[in-house]
C-alpha positions in Angstrom: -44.6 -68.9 -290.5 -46.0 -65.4 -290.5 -48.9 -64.1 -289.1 -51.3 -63.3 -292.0 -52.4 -60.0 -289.8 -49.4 -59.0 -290.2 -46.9 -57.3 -292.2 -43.8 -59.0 -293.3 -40.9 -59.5 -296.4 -41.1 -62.0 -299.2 -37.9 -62.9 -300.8 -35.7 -59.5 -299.9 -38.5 -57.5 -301.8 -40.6 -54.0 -300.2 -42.5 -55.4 -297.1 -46.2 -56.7 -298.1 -49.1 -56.2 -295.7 -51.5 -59.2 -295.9 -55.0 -58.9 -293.7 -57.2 -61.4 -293.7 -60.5 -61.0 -292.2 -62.4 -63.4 -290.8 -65.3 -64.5 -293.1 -67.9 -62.4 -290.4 -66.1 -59.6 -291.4 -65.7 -60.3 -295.2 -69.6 -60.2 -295.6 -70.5 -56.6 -296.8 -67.5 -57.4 -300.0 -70.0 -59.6 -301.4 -68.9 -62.6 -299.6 -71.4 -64.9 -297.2 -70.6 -66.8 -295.2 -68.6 -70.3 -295.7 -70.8 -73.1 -294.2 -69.3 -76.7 -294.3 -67.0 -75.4 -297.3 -70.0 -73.7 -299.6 -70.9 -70.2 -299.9 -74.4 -70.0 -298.9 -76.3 -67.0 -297.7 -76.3 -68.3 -293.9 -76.5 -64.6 -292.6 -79.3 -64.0 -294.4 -81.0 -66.8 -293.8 -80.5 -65.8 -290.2 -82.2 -62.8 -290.5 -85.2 -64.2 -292.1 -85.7 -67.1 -288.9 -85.0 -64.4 -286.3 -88.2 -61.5 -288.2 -90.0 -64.6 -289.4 -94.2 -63.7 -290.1 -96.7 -64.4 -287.7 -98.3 -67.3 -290.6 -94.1 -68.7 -290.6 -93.7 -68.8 -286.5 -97.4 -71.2 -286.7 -96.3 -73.3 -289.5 -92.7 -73.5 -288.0 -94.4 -74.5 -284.6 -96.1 -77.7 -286.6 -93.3 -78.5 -289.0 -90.5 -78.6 -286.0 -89.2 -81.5 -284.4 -90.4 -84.0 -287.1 -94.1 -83.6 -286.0 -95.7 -83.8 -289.7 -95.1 -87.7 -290.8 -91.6 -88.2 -289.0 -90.4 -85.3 -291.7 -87.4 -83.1 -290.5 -87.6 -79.4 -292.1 -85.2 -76.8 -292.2 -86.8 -72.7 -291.8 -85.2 -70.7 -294.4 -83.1 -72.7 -295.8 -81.1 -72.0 -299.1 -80.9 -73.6 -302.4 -79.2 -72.0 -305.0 -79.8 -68.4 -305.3 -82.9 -68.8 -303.3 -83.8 -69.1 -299.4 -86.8 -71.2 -298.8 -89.3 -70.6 -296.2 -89.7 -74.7 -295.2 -87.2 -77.0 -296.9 -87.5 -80.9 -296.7 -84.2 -82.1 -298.1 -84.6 -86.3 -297.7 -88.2 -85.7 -298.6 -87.1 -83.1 -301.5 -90.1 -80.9 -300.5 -90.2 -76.9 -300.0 -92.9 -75.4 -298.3 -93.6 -71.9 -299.3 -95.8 -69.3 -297.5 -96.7 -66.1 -299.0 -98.1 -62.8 -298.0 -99.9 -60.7 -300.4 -96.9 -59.3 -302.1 -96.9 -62.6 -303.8 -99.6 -62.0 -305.8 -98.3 -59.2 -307.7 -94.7 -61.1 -308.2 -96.5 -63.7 -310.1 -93.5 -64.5 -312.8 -90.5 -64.5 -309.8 -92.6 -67.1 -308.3 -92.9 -69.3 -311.3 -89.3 -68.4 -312.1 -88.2 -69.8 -308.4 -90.7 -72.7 -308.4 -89.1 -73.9 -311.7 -85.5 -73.3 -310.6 -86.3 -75.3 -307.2 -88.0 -78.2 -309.5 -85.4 -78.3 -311.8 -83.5 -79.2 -308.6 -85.4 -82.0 -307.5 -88.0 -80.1 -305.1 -91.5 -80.2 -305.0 -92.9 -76.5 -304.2 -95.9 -76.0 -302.0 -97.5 -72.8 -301.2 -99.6 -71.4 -299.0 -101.5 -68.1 -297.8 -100.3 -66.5 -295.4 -104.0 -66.3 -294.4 -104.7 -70.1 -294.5 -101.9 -70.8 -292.1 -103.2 -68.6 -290.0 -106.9 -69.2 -290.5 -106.7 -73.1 -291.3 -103.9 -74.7 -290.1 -105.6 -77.8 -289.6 -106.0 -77.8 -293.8 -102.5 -76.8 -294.3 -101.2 -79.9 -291.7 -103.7 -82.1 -293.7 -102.3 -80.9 -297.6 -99.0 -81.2 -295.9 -99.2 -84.6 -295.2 -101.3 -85.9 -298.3 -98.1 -84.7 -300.3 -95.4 -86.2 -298.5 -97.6 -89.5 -298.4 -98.2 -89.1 -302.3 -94.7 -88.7 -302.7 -91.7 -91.6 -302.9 -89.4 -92.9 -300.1 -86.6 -91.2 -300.8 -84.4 -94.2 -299.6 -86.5 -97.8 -300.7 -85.2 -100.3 -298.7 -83.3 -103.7 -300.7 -84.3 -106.8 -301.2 -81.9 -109.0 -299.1 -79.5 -111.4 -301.4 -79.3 -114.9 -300.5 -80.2 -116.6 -297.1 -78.8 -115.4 -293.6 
């Protein structure tokens, strides 16, 4: 079989140059990257972990490594069209912190929180100010809603005797 780099004949016809660039490459057409067989935004979502805020880096240093109630998070993680600062997926919980351009952008936020709950999330947010100021609050209202919230896998009563 042909390379597909490379230019060769099909059926005795003018010769047909086929290049396929690797998805990297394919980006700036409109493409993302393919991750695990979806499209997702991955690069982007790269770029947001790598110039995270100073009020993401402290939250991310709590949330990492399951250190709020045994609770794995994702940073910048998409769903849909968005890219969510914190993500929860077994505990269907996205954490959201927001600098002061947030306040203006009033409807996009309601638009996003509704999109995200119309998934299945619950949407948190938080100042970009309180995380800095009063983490100790945000780790607290962090783990008061994943307590409030159901196990997303409730164990089965056992049938019959062992």
């Amino acid at each position: 079989m042909p390379s597909p780099n490379l230019s060769h004949k099909m059926g005795g016809g003018p010769t047909v140059a086929i290049l396929i660039l690797p998805s990297r490459l394919r980006e700036g057409s409109g493409e993302g990257l393919l991750d695990k067989g979806y499209k997702r935004p991955t690069m982007r979502s790269r770029e947001l972990r790598n110039n995270s805020t100073p009020a993401e880096r402290a939250l991310w240093a709590q949330l990492s490594a399951r250190k709020i109630a045994g609770v794995r998070f994702n940073r910048q993680f998409p769903i849909g069209p968005f890219i969510c600062d914190f993500v929860s997926r077994t505990a269907k919980l996205v954490i959201e912190v927001d600098g002061s351009q947030h306040a203006i952008g009033v409807e996009k936020d309601e638009a996003r929180t509704a999109y995200l709950q119309s998934r299945g999330y619950r949407v948190i947010r938080f100042w970009n100010n309180d995380v800095l100021e009063r983490m100790d609050g945000v780790v607290s209202e962090i783990e008061r809603v994943l307590s409030d919230m159901p196990s997303p896998s409730p164990s089965r009563k056992r049938e019959g005797n062992l």
